[in-house]
C-alpha positions in Angstrom: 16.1 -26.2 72.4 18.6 -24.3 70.4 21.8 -26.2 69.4 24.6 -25.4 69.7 24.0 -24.3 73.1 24.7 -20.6 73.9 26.7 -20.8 77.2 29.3 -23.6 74.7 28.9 -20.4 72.6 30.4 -17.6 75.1 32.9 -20.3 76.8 34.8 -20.5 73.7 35.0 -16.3 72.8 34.9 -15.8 76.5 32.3 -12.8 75.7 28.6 -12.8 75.1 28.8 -9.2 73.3 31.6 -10.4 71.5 29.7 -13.4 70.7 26.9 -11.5 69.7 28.6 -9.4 67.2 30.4 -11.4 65.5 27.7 -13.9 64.7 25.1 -11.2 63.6 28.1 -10.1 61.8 28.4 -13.5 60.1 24.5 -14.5 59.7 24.1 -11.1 57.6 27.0 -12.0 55.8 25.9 -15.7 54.9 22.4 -13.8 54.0 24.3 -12.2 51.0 26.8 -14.6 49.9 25.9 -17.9 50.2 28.7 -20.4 50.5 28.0 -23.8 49.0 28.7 -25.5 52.8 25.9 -23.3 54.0 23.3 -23.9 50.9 23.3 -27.6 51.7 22.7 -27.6 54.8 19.1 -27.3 56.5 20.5 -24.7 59.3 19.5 -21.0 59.7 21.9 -18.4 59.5 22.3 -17.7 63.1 22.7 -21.2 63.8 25.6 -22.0 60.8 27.3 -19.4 62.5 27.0 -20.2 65.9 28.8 -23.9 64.5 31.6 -21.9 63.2 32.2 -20.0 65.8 32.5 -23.9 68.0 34.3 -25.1 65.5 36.9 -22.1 65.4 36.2 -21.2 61.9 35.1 -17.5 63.4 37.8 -15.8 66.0 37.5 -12.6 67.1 39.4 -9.7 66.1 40.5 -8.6 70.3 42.7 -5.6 69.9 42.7 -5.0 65.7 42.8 -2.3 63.9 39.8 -0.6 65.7 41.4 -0.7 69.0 42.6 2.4 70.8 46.4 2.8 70.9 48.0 3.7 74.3 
C-alpha cells in the first residue's frame, strides 16, 4: 500500500492533474538537488513529495503567470 494515500493527496490540491504535475515536477527536482531533509530519509522521490504536498510545503501555482488573461 502506498502512503501517503493518493485520494488525501487530491483532497488537499483539489486536482488529480494538478496533483500529478506538480509532484513529478518536484520528484525530478529532488532527483537533481538533493536537500539534506530528503538524503536522510529512506523515502523515494515520489513519495517525499507526495508528504510535502500533505504537509503544505508544495501549493500550486492556480492562475500565475502562465494563466490566460481575460
Amino acid at each position: 500500500m502506498l502512503y501517503p494515500k493518493i485520494e488525501n493527496c487530491v483532497v488537499a490540491v483539489k486536482c488529480k492533474y494538478t496533483l500529478a504535475t506538480i509532484v513529478f515536477k518536484r520528484a525530478k527536482e529532488l532527483t537533481r538537488v538533493k536537500p539534506a531533509e530528503f538524503v536522510n530519509s529512506a523515502s523515494k522521490e515520489i513519495t517525499y513529495a507526495l508528504n510535502e504536498v500533505l504537509m503544505g510545503k508544495i501549493v500550486p501555482n492556480v492562475g500565475g503567470a502562465g494563466a490566460a488573461a481575460q
